[in-house]
mmCIF file of the protein (N, C-alpha, C, O) and its ligand, coordinates in Angstrom:
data_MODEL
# 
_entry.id   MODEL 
# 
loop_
_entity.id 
_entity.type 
_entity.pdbx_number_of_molecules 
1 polymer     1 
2 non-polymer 1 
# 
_entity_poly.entity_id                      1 
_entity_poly.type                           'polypeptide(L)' 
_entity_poly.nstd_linkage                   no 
_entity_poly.nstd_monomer                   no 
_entity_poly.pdbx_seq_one_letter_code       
;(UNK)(UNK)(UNK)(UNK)(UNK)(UNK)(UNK)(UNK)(UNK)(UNK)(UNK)(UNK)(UNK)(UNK)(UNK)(UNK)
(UNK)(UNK)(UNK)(UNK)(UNK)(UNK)(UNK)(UNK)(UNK)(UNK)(UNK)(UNK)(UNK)(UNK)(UNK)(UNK)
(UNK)(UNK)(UNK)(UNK)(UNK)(UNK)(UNK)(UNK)(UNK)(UNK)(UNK)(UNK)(UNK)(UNK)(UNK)(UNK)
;
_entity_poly.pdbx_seq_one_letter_code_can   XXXXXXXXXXXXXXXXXXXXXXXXXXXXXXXXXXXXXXXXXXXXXXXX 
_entity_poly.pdbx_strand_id                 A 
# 
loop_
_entity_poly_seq.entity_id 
_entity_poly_seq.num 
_entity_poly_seq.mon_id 
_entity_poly_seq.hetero 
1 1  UNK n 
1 2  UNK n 
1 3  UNK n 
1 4  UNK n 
1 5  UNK n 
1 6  UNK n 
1 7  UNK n 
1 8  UNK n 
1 9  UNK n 
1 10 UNK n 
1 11 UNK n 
1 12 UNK n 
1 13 UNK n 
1 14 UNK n 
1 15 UNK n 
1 16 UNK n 
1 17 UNK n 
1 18 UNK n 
1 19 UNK n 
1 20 UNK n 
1 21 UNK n 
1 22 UNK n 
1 23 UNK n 
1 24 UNK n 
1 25 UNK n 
1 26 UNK n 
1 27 UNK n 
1 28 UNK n 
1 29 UNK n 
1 30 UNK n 
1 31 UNK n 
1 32 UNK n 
1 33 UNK n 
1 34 UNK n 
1 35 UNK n 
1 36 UNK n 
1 37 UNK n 
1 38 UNK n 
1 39 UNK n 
1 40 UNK n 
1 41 UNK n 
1 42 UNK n 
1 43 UNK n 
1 44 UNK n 
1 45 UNK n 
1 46 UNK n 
1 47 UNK n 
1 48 UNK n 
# 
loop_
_struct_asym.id 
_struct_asym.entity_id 
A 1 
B 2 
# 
loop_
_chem_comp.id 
_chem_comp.type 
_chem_comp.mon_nstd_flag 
UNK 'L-peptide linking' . 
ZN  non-polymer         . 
# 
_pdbx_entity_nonpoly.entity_id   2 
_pdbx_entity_nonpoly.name        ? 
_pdbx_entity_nonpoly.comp_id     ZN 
# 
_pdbx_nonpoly_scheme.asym_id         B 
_pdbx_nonpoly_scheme.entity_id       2 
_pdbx_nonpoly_scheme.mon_id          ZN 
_pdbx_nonpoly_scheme.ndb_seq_num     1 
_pdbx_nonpoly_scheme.pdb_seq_num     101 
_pdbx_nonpoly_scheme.auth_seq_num    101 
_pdbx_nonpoly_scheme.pdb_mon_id      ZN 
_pdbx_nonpoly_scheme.auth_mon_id     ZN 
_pdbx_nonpoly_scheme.pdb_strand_id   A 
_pdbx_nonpoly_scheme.pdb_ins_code    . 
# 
loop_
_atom_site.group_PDB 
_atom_site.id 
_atom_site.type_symbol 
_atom_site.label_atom_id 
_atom_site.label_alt_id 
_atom_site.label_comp_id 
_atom_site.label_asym_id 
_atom_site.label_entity_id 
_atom_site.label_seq_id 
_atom_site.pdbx_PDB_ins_code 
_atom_site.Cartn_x 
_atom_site.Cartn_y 
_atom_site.Cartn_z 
_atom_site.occupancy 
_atom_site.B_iso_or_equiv 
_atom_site.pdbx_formal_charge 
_atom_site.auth_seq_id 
_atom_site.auth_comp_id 
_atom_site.auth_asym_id 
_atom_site.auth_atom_id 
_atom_site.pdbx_PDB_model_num 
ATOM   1   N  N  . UNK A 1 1  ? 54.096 23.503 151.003 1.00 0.00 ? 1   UNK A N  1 
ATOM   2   C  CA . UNK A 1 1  ? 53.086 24.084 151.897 1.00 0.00 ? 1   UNK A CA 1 
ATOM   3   C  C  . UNK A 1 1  ? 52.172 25.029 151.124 1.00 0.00 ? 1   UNK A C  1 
ATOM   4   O  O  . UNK A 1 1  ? 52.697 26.061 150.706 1.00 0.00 ? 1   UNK A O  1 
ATOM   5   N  N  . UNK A 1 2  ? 50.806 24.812 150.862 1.00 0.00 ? 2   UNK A N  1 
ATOM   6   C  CA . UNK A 1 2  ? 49.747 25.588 150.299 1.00 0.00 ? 2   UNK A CA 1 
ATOM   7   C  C  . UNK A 1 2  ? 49.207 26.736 151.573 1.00 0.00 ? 2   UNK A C  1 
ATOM   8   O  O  . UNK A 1 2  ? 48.918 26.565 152.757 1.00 0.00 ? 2   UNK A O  1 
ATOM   9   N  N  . UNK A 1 3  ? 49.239 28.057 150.608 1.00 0.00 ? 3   UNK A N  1 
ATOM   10  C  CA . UNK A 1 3  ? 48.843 29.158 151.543 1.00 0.00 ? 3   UNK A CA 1 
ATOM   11  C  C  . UNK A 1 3  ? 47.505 29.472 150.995 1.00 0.00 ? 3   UNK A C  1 
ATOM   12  O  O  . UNK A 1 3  ? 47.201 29.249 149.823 1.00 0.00 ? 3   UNK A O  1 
ATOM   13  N  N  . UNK A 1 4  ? 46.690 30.011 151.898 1.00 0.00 ? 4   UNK A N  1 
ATOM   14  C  CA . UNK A 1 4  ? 45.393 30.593 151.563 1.00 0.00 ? 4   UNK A CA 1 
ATOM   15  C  C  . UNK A 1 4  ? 44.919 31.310 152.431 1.00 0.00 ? 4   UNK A C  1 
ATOM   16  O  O  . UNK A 1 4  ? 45.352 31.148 153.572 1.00 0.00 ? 4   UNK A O  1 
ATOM   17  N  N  . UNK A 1 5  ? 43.787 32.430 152.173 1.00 0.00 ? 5   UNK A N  1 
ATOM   18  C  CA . UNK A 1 5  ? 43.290 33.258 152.891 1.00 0.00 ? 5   UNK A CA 1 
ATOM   19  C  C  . UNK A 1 5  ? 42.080 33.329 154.027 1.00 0.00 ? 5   UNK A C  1 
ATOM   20  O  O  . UNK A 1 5  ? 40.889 33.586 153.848 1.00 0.00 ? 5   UNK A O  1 
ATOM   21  N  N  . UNK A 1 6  ? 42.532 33.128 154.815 1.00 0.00 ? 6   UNK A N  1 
ATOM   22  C  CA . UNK A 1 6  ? 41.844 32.692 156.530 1.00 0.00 ? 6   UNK A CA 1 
ATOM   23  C  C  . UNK A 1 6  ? 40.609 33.712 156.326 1.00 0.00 ? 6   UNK A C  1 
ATOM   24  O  O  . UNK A 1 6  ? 41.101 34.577 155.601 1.00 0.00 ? 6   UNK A O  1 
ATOM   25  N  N  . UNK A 1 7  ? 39.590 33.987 156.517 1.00 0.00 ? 7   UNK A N  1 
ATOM   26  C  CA . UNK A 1 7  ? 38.478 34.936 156.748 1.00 0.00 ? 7   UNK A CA 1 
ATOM   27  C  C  . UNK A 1 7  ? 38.044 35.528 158.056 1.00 0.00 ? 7   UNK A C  1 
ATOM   28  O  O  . UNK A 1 7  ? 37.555 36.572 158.488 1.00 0.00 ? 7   UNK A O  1 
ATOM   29  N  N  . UNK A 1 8  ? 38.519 34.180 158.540 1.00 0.00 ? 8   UNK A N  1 
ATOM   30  C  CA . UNK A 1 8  ? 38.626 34.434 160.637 1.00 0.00 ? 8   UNK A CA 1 
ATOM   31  C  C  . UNK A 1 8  ? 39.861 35.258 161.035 1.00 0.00 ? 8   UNK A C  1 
ATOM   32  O  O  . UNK A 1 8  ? 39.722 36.284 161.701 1.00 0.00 ? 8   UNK A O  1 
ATOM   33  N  N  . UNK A 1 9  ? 41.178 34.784 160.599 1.00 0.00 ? 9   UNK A N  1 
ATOM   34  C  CA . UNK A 1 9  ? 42.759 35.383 161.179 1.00 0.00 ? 9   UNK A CA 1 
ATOM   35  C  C  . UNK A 1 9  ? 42.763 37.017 159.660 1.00 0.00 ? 9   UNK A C  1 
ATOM   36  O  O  . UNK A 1 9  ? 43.459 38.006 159.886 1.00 0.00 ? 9   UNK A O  1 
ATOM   37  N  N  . UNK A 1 10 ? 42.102 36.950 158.632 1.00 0.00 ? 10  UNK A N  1 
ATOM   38  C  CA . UNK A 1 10 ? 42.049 37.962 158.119 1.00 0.00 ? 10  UNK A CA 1 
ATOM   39  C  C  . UNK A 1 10 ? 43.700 38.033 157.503 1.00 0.00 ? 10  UNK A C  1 
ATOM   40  O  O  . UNK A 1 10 ? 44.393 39.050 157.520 1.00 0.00 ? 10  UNK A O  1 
ATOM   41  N  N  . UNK A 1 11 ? 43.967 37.173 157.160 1.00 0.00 ? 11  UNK A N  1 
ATOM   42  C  CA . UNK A 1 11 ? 45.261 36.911 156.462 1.00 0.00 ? 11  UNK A CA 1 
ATOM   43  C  C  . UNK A 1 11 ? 45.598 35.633 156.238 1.00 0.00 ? 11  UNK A C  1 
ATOM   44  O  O  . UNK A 1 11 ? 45.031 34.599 156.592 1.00 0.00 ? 11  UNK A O  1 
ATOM   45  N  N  . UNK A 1 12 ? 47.040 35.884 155.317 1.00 0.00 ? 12  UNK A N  1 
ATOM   46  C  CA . UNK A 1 12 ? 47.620 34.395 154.834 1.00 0.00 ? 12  UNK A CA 1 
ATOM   47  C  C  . UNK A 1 12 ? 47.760 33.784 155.684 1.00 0.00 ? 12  UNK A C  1 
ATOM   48  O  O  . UNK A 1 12 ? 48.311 34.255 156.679 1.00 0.00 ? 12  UNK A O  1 
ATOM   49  N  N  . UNK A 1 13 ? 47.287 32.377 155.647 1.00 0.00 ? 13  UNK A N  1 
ATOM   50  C  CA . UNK A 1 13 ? 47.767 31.154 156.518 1.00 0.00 ? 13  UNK A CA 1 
ATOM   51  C  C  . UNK A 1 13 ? 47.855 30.014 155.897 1.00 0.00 ? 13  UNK A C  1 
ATOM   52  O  O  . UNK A 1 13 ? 47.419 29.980 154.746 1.00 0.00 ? 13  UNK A O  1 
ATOM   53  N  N  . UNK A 1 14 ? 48.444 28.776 156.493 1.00 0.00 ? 14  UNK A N  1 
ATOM   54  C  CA . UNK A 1 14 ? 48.854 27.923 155.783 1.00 0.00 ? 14  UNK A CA 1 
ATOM   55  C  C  . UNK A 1 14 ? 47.713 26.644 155.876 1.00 0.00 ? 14  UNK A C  1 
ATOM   56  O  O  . UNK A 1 14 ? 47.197 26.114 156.860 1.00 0.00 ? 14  UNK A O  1 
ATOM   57  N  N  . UNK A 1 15 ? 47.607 26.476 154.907 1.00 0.00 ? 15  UNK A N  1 
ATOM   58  C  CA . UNK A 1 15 ? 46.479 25.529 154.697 1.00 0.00 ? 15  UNK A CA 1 
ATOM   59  C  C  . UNK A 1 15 ? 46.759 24.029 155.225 1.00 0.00 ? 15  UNK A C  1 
ATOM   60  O  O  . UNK A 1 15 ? 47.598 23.326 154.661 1.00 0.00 ? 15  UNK A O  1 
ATOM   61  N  N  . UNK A 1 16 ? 46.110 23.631 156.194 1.00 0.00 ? 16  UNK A N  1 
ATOM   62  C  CA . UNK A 1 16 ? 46.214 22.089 156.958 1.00 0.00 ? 16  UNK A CA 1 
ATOM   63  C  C  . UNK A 1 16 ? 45.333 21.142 155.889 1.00 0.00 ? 16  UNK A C  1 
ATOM   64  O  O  . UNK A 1 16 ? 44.253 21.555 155.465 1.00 0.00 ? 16  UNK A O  1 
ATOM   65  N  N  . UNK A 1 17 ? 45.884 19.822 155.478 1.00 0.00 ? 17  UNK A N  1 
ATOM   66  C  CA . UNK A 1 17 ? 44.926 18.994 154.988 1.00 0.00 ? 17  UNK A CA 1 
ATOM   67  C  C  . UNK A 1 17 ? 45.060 19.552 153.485 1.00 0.00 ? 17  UNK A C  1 
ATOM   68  O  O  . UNK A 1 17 ? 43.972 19.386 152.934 1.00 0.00 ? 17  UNK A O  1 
ATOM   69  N  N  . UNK A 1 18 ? 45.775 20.015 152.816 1.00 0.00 ? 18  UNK A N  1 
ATOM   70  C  CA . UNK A 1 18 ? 45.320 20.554 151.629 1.00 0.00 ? 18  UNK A CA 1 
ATOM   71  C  C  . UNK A 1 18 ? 44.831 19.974 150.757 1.00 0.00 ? 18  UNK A C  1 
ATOM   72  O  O  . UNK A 1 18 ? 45.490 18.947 150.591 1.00 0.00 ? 18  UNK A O  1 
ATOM   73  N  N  . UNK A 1 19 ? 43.838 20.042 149.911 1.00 0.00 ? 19  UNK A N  1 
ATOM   74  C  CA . UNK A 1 19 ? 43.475 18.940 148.676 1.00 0.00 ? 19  UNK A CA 1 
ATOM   75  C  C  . UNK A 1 19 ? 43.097 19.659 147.249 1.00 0.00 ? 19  UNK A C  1 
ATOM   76  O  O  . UNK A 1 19 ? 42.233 20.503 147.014 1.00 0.00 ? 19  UNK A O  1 
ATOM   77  N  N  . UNK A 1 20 ? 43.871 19.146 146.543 1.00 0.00 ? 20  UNK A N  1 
ATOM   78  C  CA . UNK A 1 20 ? 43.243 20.077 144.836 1.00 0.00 ? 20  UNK A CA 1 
ATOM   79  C  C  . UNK A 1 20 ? 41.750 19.470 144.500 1.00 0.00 ? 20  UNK A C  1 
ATOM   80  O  O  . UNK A 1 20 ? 41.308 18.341 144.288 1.00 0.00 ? 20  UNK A O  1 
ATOM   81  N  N  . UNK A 1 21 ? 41.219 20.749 144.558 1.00 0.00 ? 21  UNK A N  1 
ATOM   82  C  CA . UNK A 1 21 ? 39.842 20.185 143.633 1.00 0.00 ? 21  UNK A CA 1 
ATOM   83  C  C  . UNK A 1 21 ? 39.293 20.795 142.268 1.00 0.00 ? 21  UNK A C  1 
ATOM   84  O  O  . UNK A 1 21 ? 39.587 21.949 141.954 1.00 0.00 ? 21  UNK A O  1 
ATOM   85  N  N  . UNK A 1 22 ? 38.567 20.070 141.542 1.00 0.00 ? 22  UNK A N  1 
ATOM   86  C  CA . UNK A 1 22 ? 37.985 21.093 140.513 1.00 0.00 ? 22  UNK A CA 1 
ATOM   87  C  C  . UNK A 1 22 ? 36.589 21.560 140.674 1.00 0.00 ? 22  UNK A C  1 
ATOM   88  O  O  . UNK A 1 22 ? 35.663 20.837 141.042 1.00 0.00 ? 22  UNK A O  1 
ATOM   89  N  N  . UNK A 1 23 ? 36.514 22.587 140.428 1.00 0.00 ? 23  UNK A N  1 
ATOM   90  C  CA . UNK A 1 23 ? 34.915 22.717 140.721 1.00 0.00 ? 23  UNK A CA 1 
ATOM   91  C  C  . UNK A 1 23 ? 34.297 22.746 139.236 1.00 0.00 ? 23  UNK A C  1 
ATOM   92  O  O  . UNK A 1 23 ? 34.893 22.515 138.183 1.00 0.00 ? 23  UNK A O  1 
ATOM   93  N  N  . UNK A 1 24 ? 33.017 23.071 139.417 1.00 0.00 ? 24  UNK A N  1 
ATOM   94  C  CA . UNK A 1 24 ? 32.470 22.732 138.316 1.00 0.00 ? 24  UNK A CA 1 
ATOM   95  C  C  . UNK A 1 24 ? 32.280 23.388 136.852 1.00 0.00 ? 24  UNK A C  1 
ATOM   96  O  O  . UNK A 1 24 ? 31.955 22.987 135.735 1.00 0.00 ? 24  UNK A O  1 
ATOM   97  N  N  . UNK A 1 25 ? 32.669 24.652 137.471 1.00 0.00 ? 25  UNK A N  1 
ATOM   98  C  CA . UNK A 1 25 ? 33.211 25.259 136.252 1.00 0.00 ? 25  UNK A CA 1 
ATOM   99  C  C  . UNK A 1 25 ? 34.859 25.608 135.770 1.00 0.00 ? 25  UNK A C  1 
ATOM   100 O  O  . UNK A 1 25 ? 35.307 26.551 135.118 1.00 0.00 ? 25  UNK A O  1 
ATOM   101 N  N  . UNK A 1 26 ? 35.517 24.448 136.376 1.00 0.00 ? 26  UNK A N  1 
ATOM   102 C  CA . UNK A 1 26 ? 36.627 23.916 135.281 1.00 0.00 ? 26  UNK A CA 1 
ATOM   103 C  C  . UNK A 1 26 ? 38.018 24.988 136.219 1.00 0.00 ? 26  UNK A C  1 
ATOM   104 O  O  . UNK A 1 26 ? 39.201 25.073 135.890 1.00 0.00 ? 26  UNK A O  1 
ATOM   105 N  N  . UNK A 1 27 ? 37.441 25.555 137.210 1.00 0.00 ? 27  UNK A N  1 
ATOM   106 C  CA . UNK A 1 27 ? 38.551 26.463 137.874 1.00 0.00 ? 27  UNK A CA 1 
ATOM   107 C  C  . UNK A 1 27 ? 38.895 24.970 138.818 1.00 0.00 ? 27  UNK A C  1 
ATOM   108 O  O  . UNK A 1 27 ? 38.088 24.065 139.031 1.00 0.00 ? 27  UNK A O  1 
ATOM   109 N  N  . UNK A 1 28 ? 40.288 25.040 139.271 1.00 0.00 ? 28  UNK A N  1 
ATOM   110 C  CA . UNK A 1 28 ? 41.034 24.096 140.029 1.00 0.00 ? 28  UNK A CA 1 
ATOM   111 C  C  . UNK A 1 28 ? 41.546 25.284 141.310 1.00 0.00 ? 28  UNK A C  1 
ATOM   112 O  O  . UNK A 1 28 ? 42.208 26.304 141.121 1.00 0.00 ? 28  UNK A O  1 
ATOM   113 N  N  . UNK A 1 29 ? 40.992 24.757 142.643 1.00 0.00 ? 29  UNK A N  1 
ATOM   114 C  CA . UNK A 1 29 ? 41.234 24.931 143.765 1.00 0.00 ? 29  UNK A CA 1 
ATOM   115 C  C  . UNK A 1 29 ? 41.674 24.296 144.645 1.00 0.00 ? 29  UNK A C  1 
ATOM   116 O  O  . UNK A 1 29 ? 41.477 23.083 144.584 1.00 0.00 ? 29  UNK A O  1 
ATOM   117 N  N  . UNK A 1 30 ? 42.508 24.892 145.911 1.00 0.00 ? 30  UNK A N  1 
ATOM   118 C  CA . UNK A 1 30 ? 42.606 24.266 147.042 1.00 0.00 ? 30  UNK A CA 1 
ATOM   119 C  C  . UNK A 1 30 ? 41.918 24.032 147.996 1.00 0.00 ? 30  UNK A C  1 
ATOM   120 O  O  . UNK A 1 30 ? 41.012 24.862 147.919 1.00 0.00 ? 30  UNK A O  1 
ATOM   121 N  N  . UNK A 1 31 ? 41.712 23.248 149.118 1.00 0.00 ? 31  UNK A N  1 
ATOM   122 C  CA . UNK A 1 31 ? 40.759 23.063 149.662 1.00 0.00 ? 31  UNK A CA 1 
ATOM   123 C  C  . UNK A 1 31 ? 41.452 22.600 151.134 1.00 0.00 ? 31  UNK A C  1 
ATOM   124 O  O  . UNK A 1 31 ? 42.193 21.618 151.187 1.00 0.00 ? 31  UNK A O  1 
ATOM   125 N  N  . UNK A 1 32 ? 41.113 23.453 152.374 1.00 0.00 ? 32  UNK A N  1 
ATOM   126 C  CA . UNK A 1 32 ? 41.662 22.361 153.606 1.00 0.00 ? 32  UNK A CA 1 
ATOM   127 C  C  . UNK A 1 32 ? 40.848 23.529 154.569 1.00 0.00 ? 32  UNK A C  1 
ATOM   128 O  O  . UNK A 1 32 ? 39.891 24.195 154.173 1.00 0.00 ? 32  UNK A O  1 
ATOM   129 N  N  . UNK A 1 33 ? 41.379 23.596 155.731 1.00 0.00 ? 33  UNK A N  1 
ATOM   130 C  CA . UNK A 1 33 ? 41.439 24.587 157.227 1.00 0.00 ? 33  UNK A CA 1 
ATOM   131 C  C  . UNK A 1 33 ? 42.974 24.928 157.267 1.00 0.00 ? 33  UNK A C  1 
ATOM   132 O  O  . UNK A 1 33 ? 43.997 24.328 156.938 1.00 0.00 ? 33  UNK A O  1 
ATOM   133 N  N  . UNK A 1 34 ? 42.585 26.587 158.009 1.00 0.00 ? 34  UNK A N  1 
ATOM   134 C  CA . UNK A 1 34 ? 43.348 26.841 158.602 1.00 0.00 ? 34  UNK A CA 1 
ATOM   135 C  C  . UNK A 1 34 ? 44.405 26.385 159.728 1.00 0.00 ? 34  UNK A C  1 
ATOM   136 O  O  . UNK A 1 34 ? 44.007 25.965 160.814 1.00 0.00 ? 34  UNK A O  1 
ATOM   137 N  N  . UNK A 1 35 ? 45.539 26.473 159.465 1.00 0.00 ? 35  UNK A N  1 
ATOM   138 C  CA . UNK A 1 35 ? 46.856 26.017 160.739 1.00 0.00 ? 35  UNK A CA 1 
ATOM   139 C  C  . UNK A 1 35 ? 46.311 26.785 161.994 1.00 0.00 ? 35  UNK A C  1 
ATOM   140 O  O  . UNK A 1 35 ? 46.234 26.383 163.155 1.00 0.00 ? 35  UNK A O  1 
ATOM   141 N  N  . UNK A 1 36 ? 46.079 27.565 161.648 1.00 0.00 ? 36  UNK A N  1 
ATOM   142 C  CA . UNK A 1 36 ? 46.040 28.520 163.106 1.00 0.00 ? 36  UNK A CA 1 
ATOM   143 C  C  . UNK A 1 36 ? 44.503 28.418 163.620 1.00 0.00 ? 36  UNK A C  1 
ATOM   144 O  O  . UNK A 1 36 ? 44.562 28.492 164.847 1.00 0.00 ? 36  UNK A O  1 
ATOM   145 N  N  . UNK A 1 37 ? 43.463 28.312 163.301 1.00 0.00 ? 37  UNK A N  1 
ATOM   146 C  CA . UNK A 1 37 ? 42.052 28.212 163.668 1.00 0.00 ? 37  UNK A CA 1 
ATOM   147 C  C  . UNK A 1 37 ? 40.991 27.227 163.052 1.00 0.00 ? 37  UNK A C  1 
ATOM   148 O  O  . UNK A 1 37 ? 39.828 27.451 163.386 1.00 0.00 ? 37  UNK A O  1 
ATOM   149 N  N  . UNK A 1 38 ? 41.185 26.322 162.323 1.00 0.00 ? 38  UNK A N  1 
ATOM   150 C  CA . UNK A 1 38 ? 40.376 25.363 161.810 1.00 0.00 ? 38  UNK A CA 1 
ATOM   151 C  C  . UNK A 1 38 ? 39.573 25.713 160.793 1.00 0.00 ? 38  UNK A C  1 
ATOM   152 O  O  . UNK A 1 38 ? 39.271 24.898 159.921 1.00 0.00 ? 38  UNK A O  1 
ATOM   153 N  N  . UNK A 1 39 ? 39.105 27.068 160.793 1.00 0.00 ? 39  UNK A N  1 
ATOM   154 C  CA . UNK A 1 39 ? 38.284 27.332 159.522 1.00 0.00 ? 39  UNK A CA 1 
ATOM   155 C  C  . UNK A 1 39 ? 38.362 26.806 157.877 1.00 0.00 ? 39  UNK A C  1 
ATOM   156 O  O  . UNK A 1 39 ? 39.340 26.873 157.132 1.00 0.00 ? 39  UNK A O  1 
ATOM   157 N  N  . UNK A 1 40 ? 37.441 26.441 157.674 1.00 0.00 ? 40  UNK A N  1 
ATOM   158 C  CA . UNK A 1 40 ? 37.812 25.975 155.906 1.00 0.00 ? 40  UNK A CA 1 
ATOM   159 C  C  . UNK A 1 40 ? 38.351 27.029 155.345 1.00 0.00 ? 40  UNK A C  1 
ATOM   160 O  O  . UNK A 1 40 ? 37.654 28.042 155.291 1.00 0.00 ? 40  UNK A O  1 
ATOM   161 N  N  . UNK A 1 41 ? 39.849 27.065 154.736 1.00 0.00 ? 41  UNK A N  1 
ATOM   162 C  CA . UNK A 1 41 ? 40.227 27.716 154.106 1.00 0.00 ? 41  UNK A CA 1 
ATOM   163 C  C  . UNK A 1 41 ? 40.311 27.290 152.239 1.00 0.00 ? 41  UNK A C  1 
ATOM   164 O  O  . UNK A 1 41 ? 40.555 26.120 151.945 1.00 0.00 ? 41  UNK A O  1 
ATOM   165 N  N  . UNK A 1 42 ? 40.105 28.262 151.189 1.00 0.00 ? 42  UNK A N  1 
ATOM   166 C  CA . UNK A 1 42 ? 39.578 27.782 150.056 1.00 0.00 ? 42  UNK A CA 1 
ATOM   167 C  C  . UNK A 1 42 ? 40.599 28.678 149.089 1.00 0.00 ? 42  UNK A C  1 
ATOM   168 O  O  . UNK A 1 42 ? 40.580 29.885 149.331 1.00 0.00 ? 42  UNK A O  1 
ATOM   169 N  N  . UNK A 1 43 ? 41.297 28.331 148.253 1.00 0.00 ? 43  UNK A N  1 
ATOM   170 C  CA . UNK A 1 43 ? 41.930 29.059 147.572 1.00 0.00 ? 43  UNK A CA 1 
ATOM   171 C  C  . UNK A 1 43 ? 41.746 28.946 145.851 1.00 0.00 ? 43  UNK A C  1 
ATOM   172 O  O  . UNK A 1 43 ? 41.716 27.775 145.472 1.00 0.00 ? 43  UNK A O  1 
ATOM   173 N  N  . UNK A 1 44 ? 41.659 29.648 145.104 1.00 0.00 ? 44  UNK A N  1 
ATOM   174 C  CA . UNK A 1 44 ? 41.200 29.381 143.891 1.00 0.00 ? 44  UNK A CA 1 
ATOM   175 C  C  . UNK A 1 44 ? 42.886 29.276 143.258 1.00 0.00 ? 44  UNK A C  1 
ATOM   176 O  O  . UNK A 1 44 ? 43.731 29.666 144.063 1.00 0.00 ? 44  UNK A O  1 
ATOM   177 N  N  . UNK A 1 45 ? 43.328 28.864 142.120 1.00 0.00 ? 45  UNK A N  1 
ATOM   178 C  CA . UNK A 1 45 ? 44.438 28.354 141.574 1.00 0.00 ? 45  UNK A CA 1 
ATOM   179 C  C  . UNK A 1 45 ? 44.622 28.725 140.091 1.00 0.00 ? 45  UNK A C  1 
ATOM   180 O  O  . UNK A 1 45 ? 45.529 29.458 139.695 1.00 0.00 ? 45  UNK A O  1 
ATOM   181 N  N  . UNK A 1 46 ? 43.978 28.335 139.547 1.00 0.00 ? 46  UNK A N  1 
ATOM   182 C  CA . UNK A 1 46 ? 43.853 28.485 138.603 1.00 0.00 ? 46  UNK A CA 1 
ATOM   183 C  C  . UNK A 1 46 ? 42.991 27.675 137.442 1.00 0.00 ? 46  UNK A C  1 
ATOM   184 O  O  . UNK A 1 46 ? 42.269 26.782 137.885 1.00 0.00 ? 46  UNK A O  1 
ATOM   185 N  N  . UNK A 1 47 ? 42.982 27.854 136.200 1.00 0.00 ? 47  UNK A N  1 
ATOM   186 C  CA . UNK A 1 47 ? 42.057 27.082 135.456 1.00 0.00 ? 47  UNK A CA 1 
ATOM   187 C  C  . UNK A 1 47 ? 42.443 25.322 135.396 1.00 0.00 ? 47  UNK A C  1 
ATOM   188 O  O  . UNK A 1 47 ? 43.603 24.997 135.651 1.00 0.00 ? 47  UNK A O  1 
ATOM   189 N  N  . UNK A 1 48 ? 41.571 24.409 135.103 1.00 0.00 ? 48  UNK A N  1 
ATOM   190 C  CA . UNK A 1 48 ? 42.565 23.252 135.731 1.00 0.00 ? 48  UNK A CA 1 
ATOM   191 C  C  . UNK A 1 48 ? 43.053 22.268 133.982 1.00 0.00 ? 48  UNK A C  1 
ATOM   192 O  O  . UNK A 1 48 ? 43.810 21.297 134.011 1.00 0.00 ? 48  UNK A O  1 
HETATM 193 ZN ZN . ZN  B 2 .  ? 42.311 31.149 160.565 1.00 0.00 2 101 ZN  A ZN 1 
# 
């Protein structure tokens, strides 16, 4: 289960749909919505 930080619930929540992405400057993130409210939740990870 991938956690990330909701901007709407203003805390950890668990990320629905999760997907690794890279962005374009080479950092590797998560990517889905919130469990609890749908909002895109976005988590950065680390370098990929
Ligand atoms: Zn939320």
């Amino acid at each position: 289960m991938a956690e990330g930080r909701c901007m709407k619930c203003k805390k950890n929540v668990e990320i629905k749909n999760a997907q690794e992405v890279v962005m374009k400057n080479g950092m590797k993130a998560l990517k889905g919505v919130c469990a609890a409210c749908g909002t895109k939740v976005f988590r950065i990870v680390g370098k990929a």
